[in-house]
Each structure stands twice: as structure tokens, then as C-alpha cells.
TIZA-753958 format. One record per atom (N, C-alpha, C, O): residue number from 1; residue in three letters; chain; x, y, z. Coordinates in steps of 0.001 Angstrom, whole numbers, always signed. Example, Ala and Ser with C-alpha at 12.3 -4.5 7.8 and 13.67 -1.06 7.14 Angstrom:
// TIZA-753958
[node 1 ALA A [+13190 -5690 +7800]]
[node 1 ALA A [+12300 -4500 +7800]]
[node 1 ALA A [+13200 -3300 +7800]]
[node 1 ALA A [+14236 -3319 +8465]]
[node 2 SER A [+12850 -2250 +7080]]
[node 2 SER A [+13670 -1060 +7140]]
[node 2 SER A [+12900 +30 +7870]]
[node 2 SER A [+13409 +1138 +8039]]
//
This chain:
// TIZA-753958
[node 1 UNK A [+39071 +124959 +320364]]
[node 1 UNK A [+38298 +124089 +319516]]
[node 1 UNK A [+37929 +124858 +318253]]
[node 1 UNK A [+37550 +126009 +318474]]
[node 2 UNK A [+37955 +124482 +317000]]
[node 2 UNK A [+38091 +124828 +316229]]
[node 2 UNK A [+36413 +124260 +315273]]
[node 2 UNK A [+36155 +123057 +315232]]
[node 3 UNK A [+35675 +125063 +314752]]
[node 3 UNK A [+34639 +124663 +314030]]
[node 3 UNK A [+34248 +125253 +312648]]
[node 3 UNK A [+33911 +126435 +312576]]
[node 4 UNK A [+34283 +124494 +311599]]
[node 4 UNK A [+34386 +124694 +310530]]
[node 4 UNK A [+32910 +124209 +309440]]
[node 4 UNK A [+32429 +123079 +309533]]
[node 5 UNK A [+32452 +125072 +308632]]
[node 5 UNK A [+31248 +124761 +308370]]
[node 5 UNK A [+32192 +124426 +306583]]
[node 5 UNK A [+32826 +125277 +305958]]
[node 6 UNK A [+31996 +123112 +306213]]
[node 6 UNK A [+32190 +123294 +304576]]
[node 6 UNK A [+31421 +122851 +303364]]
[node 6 UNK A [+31169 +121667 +303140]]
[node 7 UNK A [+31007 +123986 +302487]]
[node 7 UNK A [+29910 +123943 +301474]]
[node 7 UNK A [+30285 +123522 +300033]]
[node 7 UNK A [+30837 +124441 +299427]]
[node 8 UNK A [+30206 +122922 +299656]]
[node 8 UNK A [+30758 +122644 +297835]]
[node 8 UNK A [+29550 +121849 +297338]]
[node 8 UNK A [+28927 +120814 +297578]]
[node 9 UNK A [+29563 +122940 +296482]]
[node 9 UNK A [+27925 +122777 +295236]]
[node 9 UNK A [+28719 +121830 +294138]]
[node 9 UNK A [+29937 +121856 +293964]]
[node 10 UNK A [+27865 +121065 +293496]]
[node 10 UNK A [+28267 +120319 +292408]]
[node 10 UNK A [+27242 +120088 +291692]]
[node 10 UNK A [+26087 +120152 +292111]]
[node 11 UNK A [+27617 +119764 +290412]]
[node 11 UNK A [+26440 +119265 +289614]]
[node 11 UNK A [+26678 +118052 +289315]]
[node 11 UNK A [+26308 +117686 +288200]]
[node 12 UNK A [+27325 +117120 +290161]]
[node 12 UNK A [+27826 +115954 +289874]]
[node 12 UNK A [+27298 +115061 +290836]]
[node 12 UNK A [+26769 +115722 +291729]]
[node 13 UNK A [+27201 +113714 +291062]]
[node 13 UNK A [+27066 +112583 +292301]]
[node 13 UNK A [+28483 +112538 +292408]]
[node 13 UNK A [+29115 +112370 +291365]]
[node 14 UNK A [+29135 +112666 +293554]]
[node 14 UNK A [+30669 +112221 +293396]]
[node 14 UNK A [+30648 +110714 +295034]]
[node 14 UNK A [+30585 +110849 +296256]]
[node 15 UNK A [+30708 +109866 +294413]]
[node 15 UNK A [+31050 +108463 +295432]]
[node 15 UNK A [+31942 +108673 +296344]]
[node 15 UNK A [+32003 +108049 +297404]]
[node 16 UNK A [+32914 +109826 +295891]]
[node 16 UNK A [+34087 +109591 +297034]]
[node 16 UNK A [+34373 +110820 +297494]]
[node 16 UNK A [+35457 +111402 +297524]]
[node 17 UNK A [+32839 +111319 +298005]]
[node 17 UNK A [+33257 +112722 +298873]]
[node 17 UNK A [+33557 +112577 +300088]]
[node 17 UNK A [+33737 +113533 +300842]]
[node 18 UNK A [+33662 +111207 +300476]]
[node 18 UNK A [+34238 +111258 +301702]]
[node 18 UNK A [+35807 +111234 +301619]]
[node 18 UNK A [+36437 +111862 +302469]]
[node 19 UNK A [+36204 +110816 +301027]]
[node 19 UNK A [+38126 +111186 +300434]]
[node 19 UNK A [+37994 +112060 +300253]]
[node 19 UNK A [+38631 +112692 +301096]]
[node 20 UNK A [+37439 +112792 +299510]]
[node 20 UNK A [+37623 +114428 +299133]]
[node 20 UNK A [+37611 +115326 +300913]]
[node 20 UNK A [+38485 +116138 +301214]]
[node 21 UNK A [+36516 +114959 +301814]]
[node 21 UNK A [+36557 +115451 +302748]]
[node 21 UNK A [+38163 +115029 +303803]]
[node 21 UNK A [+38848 +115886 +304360]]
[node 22 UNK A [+38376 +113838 +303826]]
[node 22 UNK A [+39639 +113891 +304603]]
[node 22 UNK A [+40304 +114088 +303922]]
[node 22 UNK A [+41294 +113776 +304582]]
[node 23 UNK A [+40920 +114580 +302439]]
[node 23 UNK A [+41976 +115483 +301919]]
[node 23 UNK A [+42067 +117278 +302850]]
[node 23 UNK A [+42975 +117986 +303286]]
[node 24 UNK A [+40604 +117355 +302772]]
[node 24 UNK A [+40117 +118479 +303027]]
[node 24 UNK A [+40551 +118964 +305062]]
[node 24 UNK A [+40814 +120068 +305539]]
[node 25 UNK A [+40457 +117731 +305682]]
[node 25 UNK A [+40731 +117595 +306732]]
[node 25 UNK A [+42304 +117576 +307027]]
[node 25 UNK A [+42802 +117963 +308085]]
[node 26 UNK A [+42880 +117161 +306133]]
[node 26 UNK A [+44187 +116739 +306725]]
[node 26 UNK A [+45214 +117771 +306324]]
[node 26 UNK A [+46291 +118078 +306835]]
[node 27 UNK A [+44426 +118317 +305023]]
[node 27 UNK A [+45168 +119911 +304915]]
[node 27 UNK A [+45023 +120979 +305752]]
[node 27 UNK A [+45665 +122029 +305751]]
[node 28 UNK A [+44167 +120648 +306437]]
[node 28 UNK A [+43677 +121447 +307483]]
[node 28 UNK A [+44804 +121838 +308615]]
[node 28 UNK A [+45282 +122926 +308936]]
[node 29 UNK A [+45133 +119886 +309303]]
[node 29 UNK A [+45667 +119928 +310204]]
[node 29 UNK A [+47121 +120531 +309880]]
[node 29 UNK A [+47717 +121146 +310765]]
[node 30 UNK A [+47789 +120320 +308387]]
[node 30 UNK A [+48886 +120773 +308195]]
[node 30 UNK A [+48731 +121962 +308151]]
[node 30 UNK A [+49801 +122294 +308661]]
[node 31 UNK A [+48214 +122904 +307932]]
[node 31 UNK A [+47969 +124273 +308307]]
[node 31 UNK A [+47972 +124795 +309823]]
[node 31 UNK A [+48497 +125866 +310127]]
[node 32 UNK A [+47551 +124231 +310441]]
[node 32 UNK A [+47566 +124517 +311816]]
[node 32 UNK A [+49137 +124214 +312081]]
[node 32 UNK A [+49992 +125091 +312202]]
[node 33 UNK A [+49352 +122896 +312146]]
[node 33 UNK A [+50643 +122562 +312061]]
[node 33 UNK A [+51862 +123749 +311914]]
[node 33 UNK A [+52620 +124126 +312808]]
[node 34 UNK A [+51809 +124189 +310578]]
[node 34 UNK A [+52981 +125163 +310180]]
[node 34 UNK A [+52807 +126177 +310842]]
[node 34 UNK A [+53799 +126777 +311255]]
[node 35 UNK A [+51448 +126671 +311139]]
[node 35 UNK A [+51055 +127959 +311364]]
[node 35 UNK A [+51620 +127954 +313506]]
[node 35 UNK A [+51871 +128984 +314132]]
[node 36 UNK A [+51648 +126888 +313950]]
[node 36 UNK A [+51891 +126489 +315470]]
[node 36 UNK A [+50937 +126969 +315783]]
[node 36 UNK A [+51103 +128141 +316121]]
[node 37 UNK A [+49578 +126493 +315865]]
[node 37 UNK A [+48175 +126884 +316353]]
[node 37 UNK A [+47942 +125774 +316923]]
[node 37 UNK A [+47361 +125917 +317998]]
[node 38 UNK A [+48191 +124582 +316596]]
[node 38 UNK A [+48313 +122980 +317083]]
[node 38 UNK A [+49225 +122779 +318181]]
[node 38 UNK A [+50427 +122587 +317999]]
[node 39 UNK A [+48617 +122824 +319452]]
[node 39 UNK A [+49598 +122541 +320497]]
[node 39 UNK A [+49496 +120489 +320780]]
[node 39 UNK A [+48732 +119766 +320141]]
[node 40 UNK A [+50569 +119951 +321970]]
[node 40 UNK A [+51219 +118820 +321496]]
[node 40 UNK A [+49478 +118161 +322358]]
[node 40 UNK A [+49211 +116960 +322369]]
//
């Protein structure tokens, strides 16, 4: 199991940090992916 704490300061309101977070997620999984840390 894998646990990840993620921090990003802004000086902005951004509406769509939740897209920003599953970009953030799904690059994730492709990393695991290539890396074969992701079993089936």
C-alpha cells in the first residue's frame, strides 16, 4: 500500500484542483506501471 502526502502552495483559487489532482494520480499509476511495482 502505497501513501502519499501532496502539498502545492498557490497564490491562486484554482476551481479545478480536482483535475489537477487526478492528472497527478494517474501519472502516478503510470509510474508504477513502467517501473513493475503494480502487480495484476
Amino acid at each position: 500500500m502505497y501513501v502519499y502526502l501532496l502539498l502545492e502552495f498557490q497564490s491562486s483559487i484554482d476551481h479545478f484542483m480536482a483535475v489537477r489532482i487526478l492528472g497527478y494520480l494517474a501519472l502516478l499509476y503510470q509510474d508504477l506501471i513502467r517501473s513493475e511495482k503494480l502487480t495484476k
